[in-house]
Residue frames as qw, qx, qy, qz and C-alpha x, y, z in Angstrom:
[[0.014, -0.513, 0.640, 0.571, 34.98, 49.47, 9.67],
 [0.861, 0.284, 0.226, -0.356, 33.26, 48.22, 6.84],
 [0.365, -0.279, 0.817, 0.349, 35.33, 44.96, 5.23],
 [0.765, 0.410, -0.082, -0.490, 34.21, 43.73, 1.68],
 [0.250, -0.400, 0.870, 0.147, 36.04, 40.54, 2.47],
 [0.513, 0.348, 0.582, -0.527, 32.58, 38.80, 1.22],
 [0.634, 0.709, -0.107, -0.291, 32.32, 39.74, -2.12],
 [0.006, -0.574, 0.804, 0.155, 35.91, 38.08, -2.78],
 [0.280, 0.058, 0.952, -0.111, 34.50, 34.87, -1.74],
 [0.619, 0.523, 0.380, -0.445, 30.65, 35.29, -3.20],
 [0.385, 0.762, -0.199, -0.481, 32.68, 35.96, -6.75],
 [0.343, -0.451, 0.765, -0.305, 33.97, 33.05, -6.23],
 [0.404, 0.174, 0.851, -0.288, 31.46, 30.97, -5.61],
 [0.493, 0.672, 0.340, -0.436, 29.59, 32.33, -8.41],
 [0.648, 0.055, 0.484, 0.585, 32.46, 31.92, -10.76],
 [0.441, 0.871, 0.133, 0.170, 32.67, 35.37, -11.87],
 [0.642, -0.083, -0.064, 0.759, 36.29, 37.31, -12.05],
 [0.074, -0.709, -0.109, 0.693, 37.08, 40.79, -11.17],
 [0.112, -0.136, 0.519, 0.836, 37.89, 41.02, -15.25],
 [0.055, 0.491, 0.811, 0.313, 34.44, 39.80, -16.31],
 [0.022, 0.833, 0.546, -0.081, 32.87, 42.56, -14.05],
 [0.068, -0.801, -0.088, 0.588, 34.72, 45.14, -15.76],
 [0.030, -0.083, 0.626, 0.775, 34.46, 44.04, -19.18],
 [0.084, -0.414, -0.869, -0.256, 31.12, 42.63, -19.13],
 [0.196, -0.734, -0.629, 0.162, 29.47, 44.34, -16.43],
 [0.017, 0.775, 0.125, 0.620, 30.90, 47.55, -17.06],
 [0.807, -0.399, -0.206, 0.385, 32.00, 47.47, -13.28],
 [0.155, 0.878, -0.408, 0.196, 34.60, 50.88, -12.49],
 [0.818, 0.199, -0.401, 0.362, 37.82, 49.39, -11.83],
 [0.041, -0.514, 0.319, -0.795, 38.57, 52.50, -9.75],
 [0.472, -0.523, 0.225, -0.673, 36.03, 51.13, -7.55],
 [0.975, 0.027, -0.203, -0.083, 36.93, 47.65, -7.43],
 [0.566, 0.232, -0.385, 0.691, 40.61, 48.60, -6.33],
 [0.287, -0.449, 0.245, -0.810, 38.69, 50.86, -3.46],
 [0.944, -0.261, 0.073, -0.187, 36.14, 47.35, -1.97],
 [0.770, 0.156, -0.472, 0.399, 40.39, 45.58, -2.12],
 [0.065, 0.374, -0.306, 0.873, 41.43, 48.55, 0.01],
 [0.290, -0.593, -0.704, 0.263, 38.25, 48.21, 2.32],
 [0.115, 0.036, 0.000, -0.993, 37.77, 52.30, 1.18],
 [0.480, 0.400, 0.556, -0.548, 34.35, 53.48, 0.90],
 [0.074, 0.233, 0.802, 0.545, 32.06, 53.04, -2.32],
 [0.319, 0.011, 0.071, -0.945, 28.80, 54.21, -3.15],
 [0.575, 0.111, 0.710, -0.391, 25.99, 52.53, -2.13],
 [0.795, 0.439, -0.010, -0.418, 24.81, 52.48, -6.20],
 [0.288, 0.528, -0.799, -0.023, 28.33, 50.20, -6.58],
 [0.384, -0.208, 0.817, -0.376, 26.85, 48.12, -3.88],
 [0.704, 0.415, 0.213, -0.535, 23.56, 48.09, -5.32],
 [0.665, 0.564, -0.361, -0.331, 25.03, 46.80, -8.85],
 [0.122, 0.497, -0.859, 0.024, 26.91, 44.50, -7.47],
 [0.464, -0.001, 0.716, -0.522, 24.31, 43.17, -5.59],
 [0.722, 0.546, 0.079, -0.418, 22.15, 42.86, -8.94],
 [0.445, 0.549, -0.654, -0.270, 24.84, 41.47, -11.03],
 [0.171, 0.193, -0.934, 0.246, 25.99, 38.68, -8.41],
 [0.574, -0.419, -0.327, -0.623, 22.24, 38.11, -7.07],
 [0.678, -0.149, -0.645, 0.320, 22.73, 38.56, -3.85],
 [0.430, -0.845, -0.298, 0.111, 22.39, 40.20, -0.65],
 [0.180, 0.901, -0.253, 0.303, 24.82, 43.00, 0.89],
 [0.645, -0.661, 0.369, -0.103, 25.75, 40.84, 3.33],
 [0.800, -0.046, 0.434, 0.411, 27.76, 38.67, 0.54],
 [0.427, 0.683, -0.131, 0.577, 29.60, 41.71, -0.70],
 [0.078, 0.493, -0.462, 0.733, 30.49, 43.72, 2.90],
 [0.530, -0.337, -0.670, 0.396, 30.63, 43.00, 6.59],
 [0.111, -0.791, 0.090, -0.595, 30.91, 45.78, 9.49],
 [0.717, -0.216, -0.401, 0.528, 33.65, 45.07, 12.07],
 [0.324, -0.938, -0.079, 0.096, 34.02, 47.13, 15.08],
 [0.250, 0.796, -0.314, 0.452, 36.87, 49.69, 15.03],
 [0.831, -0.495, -0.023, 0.253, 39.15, 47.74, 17.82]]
């Protein structure tokens, strides 16, 4: 199961808010309420996120084992 507990915290740390990346960055909300949910996304959501917040994938999503 892939968690996107990560990115909570990284956004955080980076002092951006969930508004900024969907006024500023342009950011779908649709898909920001899908990484709360731990639903899937598309890897170009990952990608942009990854570019906005300069950072790795590993500070946006984990991968815990299905227990």
């Amino acid at each position: 199961m892939i968690r996107y507990d990560n990115l909570w915290i990284t956004l955080n740390n980076k002092g951006i808010t969930q508004y900024m990346l969907i006024h500023t960055y342009r950011v779908s909300s649709g898909q920001l309420n899908r990484m709360k949910h731990n639903k899937n996304v598309s890897t170009h959501t990952i990608d942009m996120l990854c570019a906005i917040l300069d950072c790795s994938v590993s500070d946006i999503m984990e991968d815990y084992p299905n227990i």
